[in-house]
FIVOFI-59715 format. One record per residue: residue in three letters; x negated, y negated, z of N, C-alpha, C in turn; residue number from 1. Coordinates in pm, 1 decimal, always signed. Each point is the difference from the previous one (the first is absolute). Layout:
// FIVOFI-59715
{'ALA',{X,Y,Z},{X,Y,Z},{X,Y,Z},NUM}
...
//
This chain:
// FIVOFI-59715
{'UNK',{+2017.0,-7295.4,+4171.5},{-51.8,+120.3,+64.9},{+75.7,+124.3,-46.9},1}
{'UNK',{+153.5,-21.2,-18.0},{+51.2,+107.9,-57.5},{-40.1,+26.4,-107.4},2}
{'UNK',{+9.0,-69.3,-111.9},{-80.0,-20.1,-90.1},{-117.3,+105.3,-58.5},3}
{'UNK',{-130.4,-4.9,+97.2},{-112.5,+70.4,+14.6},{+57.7,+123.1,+24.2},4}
{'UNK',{+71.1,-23.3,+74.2},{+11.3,+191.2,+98.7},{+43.8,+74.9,-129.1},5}
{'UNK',{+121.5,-46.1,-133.3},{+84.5,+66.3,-41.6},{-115.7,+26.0,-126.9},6}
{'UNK',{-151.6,-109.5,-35.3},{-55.4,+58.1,-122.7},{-80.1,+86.3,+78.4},7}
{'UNK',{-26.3,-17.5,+134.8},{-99.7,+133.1,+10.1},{+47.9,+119.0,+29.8},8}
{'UNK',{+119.2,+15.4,+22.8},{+97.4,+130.2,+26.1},{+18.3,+56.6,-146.0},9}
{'UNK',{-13.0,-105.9,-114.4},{+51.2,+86.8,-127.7},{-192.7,+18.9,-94.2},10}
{'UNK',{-81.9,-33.1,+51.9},{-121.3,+1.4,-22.7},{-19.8,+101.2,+36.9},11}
{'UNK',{+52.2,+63.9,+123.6},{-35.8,+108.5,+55.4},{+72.6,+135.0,-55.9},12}
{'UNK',{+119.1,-58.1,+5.8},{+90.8,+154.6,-125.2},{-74.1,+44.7,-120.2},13}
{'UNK',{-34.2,-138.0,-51.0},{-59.5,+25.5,-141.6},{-152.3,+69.7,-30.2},14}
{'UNK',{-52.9,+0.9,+132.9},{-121.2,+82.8,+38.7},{+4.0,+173.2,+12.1},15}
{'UNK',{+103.3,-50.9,+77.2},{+47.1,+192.0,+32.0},{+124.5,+57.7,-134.4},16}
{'UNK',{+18.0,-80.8,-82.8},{+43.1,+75.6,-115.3},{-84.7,-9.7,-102.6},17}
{'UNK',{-63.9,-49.6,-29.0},{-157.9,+9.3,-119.8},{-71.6,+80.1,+104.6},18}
{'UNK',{-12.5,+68.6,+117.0},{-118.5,+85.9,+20.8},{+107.4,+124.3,+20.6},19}
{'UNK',{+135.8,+37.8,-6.4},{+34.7,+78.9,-17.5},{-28.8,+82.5,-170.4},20}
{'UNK',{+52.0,-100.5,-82.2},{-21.4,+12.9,-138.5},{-127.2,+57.6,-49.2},21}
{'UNK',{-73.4,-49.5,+79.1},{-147.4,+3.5,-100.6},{-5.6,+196.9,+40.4},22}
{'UNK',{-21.5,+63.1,+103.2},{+6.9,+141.7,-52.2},{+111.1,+55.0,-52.2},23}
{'UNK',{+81.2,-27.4,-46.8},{+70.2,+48.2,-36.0},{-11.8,-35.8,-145.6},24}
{'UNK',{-68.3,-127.7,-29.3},{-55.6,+8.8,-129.0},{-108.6,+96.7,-64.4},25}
{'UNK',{-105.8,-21.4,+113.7},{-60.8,+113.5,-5.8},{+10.0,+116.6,-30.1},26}
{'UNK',{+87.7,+50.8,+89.5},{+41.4,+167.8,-0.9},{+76.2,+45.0,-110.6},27}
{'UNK',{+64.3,-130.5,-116.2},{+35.4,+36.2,-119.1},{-92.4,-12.7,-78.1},28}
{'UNK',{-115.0,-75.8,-29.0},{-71.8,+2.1,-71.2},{-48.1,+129.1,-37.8},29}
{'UNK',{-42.6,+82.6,+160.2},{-92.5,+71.7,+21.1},{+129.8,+159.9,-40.3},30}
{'UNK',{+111.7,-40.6,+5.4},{+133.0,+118.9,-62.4},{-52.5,-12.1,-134.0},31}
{'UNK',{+31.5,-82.2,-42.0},{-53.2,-42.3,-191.2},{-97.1,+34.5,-46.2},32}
{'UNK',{-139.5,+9.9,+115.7},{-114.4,+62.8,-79.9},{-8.8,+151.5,+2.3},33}
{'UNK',{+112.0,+41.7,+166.3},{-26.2,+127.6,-50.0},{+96.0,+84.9,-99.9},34}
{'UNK',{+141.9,-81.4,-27.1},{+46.1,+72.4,-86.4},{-76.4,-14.9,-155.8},35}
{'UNK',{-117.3,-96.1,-29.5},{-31.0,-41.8,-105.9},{-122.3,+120.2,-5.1},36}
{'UNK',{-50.2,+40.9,+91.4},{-114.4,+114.2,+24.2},{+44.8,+174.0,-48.9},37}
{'UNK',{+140.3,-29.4,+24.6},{+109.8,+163.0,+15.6},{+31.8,-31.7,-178.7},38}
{'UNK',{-41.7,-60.3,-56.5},{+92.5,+10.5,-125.8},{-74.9,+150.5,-30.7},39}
{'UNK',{+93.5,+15.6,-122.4},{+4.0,+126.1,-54.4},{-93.0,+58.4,-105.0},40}
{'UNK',{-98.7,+70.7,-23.5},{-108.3,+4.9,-72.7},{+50.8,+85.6,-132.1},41}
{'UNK',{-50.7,-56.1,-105.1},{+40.0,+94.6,-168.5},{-131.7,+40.1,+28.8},42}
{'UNK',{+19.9,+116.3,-157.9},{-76.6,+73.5,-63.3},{-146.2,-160.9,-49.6},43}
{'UNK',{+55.7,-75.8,-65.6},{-106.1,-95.7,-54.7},{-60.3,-111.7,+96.3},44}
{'UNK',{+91.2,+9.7,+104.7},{-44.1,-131.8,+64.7},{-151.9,-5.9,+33.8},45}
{'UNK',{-58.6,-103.2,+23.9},{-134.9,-83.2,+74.0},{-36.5,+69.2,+95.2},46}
{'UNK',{+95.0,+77.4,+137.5},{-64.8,+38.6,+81.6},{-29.2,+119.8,-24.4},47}
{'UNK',{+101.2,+114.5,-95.7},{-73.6,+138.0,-11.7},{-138.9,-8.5,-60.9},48}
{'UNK',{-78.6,+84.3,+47.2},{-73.3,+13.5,-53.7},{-57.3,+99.4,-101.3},49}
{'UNK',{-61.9,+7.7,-138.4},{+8.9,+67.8,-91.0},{-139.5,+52.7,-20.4},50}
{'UNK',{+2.4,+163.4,-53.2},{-172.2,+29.7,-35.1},{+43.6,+117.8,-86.6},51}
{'UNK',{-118.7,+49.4,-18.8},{-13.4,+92.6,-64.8},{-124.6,+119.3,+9.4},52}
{'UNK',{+31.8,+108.2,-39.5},{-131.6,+90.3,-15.4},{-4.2,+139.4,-104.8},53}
{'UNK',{-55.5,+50.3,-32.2},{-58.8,+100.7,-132.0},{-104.2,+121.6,+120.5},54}
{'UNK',{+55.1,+104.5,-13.5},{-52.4,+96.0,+62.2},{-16.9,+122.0,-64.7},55}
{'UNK',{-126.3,+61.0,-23.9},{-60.3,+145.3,-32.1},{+27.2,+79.8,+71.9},56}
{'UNK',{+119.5,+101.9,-34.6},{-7.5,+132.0,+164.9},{-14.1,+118.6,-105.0},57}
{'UNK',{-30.9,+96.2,+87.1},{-25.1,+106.6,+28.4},{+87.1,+95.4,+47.9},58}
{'UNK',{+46.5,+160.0,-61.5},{+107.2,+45.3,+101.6},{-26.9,+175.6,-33.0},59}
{'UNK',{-8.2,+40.1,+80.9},{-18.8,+165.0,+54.8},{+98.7,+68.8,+1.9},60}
{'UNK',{+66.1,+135.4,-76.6},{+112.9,+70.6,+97.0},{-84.7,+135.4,-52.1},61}
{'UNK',{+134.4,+24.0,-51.3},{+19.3,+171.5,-77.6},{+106.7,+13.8,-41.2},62}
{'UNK',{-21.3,+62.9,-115.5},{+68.2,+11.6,-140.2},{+2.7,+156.9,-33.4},63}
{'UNK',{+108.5,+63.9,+29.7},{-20.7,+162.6,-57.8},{-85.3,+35.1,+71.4},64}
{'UNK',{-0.5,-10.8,+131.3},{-129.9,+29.2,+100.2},{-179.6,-20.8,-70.6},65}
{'UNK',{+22.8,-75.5,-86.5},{-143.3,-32.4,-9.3},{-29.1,-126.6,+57.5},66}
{'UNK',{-99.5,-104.5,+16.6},{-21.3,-114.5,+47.3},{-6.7,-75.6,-115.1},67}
{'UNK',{+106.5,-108.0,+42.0},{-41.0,-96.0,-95.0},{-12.3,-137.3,+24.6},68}
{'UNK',{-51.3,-123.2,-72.9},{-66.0,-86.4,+22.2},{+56.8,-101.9,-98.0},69}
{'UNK',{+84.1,-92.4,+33.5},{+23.4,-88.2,-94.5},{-44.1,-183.0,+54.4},70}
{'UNK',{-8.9,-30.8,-139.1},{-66.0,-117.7,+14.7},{+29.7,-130.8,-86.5},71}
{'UNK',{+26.3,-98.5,+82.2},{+109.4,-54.0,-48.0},{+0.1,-213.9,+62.0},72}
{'UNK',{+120.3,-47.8,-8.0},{-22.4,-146.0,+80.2},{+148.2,-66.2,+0.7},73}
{'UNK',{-4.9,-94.7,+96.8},{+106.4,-77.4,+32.7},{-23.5,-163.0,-44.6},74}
{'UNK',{+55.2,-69.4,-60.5},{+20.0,-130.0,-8.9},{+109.3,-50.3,+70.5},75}
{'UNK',{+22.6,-94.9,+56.3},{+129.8,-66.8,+113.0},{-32.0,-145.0,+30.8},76}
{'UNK',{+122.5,-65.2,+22.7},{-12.6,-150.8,+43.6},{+35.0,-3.3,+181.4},77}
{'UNK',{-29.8,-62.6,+70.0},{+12.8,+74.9,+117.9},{+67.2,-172.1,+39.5},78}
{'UNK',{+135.1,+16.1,+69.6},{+36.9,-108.9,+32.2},{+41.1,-81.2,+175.9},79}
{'UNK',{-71.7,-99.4,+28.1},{+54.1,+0.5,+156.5},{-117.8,+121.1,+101.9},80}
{'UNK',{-115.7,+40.0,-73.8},{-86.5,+83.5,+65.8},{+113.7,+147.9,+47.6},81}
{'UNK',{+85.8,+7.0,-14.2},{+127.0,+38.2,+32.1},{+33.5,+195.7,-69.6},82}
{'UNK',{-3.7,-63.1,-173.7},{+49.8,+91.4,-78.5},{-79.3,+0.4,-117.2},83}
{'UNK',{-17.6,+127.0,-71.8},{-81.1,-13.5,-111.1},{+87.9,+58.2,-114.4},84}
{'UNK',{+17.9,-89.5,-120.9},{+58.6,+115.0,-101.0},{-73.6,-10.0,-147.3},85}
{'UNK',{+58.8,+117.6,-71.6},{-142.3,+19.4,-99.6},{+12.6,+111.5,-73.8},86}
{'UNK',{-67.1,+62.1,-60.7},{-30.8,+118.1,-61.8},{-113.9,+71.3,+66.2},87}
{'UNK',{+35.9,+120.5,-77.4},{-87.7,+109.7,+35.7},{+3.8,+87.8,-106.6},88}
{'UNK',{-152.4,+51.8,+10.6},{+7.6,+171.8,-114.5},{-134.4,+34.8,+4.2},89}
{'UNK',{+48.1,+186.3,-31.9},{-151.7,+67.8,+43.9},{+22.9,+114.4,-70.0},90}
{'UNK',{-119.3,+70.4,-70.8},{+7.3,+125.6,-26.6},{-82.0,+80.2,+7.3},91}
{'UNK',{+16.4,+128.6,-67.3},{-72.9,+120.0,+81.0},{-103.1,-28.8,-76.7},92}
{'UNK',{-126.4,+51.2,+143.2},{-152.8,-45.3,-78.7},{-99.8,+161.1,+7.2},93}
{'UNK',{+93.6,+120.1,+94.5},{-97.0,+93.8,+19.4},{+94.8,+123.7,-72.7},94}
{'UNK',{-35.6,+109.1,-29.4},{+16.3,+99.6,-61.7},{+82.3,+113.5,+105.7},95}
{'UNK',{+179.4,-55.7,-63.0},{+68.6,+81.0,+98.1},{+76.3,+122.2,-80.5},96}
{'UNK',{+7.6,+129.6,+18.8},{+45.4,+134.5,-118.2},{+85.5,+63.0,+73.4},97}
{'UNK',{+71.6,+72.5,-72.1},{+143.7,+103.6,+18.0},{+18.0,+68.7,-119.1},98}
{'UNK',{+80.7,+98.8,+11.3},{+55.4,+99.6,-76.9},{+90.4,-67.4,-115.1},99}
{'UNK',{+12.4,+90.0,-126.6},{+117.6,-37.5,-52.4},{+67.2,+69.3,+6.5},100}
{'UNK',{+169.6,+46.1,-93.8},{+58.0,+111.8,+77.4},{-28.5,+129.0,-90.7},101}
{'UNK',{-115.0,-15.2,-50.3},{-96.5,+151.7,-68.3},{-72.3,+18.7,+66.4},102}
{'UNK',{-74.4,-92.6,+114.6},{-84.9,+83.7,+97.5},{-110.2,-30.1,-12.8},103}
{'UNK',{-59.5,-136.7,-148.5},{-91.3,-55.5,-39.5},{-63.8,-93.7,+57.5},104}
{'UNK',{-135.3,-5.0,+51.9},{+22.1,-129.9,+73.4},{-54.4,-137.9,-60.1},105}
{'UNK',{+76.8,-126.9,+44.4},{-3.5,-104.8,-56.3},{+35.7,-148.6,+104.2},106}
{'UNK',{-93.0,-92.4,-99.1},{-13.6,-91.8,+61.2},{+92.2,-148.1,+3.4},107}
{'UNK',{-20.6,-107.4,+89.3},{+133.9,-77.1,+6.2},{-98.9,-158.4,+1.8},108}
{'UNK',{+114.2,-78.8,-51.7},{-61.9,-141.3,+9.7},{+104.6,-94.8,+30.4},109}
{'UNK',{+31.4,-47.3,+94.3},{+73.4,-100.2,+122.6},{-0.5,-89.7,-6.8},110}
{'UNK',{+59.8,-88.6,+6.8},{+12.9,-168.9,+1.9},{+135.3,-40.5,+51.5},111}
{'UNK',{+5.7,-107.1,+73.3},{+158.5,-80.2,+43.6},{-75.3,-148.5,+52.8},112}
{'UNK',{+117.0,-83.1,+11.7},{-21.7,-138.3,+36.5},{+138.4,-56.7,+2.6},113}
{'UNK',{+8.9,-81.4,+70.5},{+144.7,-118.2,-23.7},{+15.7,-129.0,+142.4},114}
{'UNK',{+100.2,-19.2,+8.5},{-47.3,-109.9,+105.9},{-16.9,+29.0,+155.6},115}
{'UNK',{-72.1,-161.6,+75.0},{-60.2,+68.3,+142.9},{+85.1,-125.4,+92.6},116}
{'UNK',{+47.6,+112.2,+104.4},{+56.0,-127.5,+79.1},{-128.7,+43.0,+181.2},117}
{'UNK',{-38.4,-63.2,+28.3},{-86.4,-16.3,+73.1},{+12.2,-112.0,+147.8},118}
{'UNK',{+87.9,+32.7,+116.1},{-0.5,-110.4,+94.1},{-129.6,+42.8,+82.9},119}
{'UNK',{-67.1,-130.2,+82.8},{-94.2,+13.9,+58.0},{-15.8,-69.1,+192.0},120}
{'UNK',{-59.6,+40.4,+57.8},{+45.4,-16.8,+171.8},{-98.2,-44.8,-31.4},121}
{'UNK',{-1.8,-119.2,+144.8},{-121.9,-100.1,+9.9},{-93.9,+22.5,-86.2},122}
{'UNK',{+7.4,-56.9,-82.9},{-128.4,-7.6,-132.6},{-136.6,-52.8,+40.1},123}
{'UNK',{+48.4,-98.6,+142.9},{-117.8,-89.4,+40.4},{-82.3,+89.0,+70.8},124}
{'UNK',{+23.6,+115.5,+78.5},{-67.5,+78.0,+84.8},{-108.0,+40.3,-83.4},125}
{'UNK',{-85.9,+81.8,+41.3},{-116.2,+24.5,-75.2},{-2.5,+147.6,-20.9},126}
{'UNK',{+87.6,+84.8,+65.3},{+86.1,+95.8,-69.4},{+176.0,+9.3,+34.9},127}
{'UNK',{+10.9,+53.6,-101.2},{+171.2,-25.8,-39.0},{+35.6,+109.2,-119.2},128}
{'UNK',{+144.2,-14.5,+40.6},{+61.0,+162.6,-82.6},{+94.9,-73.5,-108.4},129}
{'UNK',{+9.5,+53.0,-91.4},{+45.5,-22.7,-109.0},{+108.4,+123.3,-31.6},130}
{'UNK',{+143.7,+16.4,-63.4},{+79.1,+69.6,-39.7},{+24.1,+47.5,-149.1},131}
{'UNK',{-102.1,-41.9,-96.5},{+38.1,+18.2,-127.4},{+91.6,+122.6,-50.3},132}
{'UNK',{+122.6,-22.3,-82.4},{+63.4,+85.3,-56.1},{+28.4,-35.1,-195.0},133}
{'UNK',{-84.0,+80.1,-45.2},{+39.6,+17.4,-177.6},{+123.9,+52.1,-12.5},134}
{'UNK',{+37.0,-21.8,-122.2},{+103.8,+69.7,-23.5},{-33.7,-36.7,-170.4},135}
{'UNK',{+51.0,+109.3,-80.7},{-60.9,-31.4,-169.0},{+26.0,+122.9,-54.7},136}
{'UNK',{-70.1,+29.7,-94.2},{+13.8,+117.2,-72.8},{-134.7,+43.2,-94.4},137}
{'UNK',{-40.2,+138.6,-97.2},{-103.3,+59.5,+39.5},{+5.1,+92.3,-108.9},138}
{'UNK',{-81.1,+65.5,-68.1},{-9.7,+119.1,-63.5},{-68.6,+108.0,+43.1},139}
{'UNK',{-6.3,+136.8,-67.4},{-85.2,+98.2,+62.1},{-13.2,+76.0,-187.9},140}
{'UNK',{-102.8,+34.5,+17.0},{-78.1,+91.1,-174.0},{-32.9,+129.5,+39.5},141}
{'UNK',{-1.5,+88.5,-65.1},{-75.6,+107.2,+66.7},{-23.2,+117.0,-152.8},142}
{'UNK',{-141.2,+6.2,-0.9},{-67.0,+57.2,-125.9},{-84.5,+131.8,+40.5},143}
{'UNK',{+2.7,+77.9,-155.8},{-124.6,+93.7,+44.9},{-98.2,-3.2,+36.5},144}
{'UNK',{-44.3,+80.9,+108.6},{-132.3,-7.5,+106.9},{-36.0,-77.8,+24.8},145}
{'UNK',{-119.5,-108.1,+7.9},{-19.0,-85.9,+109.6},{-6.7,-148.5,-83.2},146}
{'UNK',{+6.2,-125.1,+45.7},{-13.0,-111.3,-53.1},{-190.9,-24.1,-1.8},147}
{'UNK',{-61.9,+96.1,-28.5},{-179.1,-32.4,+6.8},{-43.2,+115.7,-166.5},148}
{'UNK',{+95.8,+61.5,-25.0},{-20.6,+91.1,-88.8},{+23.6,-48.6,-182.3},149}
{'UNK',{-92.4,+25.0,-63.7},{+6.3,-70.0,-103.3},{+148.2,-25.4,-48.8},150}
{'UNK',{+41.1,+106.6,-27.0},{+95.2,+29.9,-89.1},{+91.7,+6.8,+70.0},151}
{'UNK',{+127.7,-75.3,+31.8},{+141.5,+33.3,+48.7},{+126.8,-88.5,+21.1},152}
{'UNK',{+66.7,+76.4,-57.8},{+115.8,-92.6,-47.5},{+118.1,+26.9,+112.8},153}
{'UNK',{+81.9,-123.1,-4.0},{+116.7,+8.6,+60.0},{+124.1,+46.5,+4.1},154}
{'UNK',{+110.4,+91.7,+81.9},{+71.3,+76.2,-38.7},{+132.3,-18.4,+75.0},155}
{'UNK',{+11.3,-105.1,+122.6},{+114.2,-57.1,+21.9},{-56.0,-137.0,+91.4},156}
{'UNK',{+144.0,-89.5,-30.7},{-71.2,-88.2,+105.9},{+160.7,-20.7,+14.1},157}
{'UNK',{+26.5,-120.4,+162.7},{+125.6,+33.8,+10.0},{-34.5,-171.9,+154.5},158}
{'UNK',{+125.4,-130.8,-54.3},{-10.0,-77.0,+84.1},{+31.3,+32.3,+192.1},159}
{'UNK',{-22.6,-120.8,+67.9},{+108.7,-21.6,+89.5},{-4.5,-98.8,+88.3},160}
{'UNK',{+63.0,-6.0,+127.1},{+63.0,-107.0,+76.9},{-82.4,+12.8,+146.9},161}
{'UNK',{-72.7,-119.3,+0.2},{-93.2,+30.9,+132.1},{+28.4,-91.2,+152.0},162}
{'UNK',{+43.8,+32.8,+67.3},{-32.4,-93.4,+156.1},{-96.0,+34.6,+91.1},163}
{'UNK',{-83.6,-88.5,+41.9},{-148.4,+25.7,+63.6},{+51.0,-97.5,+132.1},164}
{'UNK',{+24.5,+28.1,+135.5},{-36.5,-70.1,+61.8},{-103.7,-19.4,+97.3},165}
{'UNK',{-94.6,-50.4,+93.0},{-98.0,+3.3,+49.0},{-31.7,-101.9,+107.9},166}
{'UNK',{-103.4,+54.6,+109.7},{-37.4,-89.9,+105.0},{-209.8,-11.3,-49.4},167}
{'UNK',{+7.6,-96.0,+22.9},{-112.5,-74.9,+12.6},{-62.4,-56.9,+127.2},168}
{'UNK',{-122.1,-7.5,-0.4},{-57.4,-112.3,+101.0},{-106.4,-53.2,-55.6},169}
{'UNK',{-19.0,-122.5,+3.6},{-48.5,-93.8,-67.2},{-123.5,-45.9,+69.8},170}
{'UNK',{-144.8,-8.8,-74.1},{-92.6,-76.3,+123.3},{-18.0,-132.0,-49.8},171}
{'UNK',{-41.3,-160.5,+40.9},{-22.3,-88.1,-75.3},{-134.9,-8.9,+13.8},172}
{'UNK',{-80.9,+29.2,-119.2},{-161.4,+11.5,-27.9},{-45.7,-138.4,+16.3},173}
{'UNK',{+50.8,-83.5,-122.3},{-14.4,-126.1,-29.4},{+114.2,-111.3,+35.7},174}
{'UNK',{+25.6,-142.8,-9.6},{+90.8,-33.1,-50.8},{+97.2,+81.8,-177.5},175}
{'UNK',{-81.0,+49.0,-55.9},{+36.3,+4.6,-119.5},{-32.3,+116.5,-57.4},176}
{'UNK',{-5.7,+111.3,+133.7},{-49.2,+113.6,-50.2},{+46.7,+84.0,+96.0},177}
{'UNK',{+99.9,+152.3,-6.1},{+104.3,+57.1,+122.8},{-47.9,+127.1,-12.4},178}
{'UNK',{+9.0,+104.6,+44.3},{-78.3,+173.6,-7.9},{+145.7,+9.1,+48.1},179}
{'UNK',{+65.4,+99.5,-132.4},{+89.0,+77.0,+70.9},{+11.0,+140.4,+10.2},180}
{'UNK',{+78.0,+76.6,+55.5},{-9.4,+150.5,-6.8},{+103.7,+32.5,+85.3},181}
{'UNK',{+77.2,+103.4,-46.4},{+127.7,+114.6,+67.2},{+26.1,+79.1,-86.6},182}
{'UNK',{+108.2,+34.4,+24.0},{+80.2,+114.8,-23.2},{+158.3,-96.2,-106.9},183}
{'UNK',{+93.9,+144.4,-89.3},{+73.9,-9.2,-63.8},{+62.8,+135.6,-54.8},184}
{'UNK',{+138.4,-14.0,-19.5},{+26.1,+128.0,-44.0},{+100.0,+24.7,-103.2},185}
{'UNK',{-56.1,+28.7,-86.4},{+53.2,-33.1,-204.8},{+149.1,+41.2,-21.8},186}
{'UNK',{+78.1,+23.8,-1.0},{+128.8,+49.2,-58.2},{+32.6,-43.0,-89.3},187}
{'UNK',{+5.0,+171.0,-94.8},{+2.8,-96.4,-179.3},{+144.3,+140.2,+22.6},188}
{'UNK',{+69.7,-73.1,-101.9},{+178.5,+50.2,-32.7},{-32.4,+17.0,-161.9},189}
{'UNK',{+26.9,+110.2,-57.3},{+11.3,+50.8,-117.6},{+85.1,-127.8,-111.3},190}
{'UNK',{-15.3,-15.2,-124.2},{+132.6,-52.0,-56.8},{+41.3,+118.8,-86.0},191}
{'UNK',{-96.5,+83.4,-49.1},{+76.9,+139.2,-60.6},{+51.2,+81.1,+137.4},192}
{'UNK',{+97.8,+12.3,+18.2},{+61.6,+55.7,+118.1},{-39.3,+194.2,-21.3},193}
{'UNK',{+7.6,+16.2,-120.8},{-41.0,+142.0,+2.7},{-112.1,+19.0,+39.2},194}
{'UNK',{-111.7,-47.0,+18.3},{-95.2,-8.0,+58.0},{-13.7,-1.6,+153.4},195}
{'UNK',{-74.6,+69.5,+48.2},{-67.0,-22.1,+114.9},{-115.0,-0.3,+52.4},196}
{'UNK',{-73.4,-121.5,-36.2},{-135.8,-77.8,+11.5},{-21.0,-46.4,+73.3},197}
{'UNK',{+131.8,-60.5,+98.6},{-17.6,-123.8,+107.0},{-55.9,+63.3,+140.5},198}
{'UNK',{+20.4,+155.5,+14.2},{-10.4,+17.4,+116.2},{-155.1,+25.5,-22.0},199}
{'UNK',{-80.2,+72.6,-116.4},{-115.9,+3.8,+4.4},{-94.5,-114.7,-20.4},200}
{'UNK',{+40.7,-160.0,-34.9},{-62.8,-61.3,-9.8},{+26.4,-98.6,+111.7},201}
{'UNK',{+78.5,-28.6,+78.4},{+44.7,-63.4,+106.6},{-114.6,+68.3,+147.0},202}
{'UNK',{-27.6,-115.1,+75.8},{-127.5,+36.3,+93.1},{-45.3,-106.5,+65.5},203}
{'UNK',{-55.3,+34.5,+92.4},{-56.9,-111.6,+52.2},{-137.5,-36.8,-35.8},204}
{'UNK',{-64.6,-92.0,+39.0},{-94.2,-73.0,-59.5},{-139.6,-105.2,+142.2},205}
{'UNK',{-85.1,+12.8,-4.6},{-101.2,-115.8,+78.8},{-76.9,-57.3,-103.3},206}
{'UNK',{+5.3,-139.6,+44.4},{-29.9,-84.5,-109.1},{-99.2,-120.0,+55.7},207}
{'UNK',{-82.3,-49.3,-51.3},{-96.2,-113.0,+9.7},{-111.8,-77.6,-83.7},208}
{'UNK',{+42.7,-164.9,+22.7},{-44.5,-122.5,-105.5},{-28.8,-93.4,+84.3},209}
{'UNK',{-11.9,-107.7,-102.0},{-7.7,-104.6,+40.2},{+93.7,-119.5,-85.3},210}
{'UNK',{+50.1,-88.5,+125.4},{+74.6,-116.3,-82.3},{-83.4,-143.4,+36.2},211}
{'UNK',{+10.4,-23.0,-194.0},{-97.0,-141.7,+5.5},{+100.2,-85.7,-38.4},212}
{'UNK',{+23.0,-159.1,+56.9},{+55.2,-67.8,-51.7},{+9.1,-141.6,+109.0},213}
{'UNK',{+170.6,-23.6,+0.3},{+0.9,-131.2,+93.5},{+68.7,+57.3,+99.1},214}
{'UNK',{-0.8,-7.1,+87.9},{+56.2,+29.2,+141.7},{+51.4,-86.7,+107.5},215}
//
């Protein structure tokens, strides 16, 4: 009889320590999956996700107080729906004039481009703002009388150093098709320092395209 009493007394320990164990097995398992969930994400890994898009814009200011109109596009890889980076470049497409320092008047032809860093807020929303900022560099020409006139040659041209930064808002048309449009405001820095071009070509800008691609 003693016997009995002493295997069912240790039958019984051995019950209440395997049902202690078992959550506590548990509750490590379930530690393990979530530190295995927290790991740390790269640039290449499986879970970021990667796309891309090619966009036609459009951009408005004034130039020497005339209006001008340049026209131009962005290419970018956009990573994690997150960030977009890429290129950019655009140049002058409308007929902008000024003085020379004889008093003649004459015409100018514009161009800049260089790279785009671009982060983006909820991309998933069906509108969303975008931050794009260029930064690159650019030339400026400027010839007798107008760029529509048969005859006219060029009489200085002179580089420089451009930062564009800008807000956006984004609509999503398609999966694979975005309408964008805002505002930006050009700051170009001379590299001939004797010059002072930057303050007359520096300005703000409203701008609008479309981006086609993967999203």
């Amino acid at each position: 009889m003693k016997n009995v009493l002493i295997l069912l007394t240790l039958m019984m320990a051995g019950g209440t320590i395997a049902a202690q164990e078992a959550p506590q097995s548990s509750s490590s398992q379930t530690s393990d999956s979530e530190s295995g969930n927290q790991e740390v994400q790269t640039l290449f890994s499986k879970d970021v996700k990667n796309g891309f898009y090619i966009a036609p814009v459009c951009r408005m200011g004034r130039i020497y107080k005339d209006p001008a109109v340049f026209v131009g596009g962005q290419l970018a890889w956009i990573l994690d729906h997150s960030l977009a980076l890429g290129f950019f470049g655009q140049g002058l497409a409308s007929q902008v004039t000024t003085y020379n320092d004889a008093g003649d008047l004459q015409g100018m032809e514009m161009g800049y481009g260089g790279f785009l860093v671009e982060p983006i807020v909820m991309s998933n929303k069906v509108a969303h703002l975008t931050a794009p900022i260029g930064v690159g560099a650019g030339g400026v020409a400027f010839f007798d009388n107008t760029r529509f006139d048969y005859n006219y040659r060029f009489n200085s041209a002179q580089a420089f150093f451009v930062i564009e930064p800008g807000v956006n808002i984004e609509l999503n048309m398609t999966r694979h098709l975005r309408f964008i449009a805002g505002g930006s405001y050009r700051i170009i820095s001379d590299m001939d320092r004797s010059n002072a071009l930057g303050g007359e070509l520096s300005g703000t800008s409203v701008f609008a395209g479309f981006k086609l691609g993967v999203f």
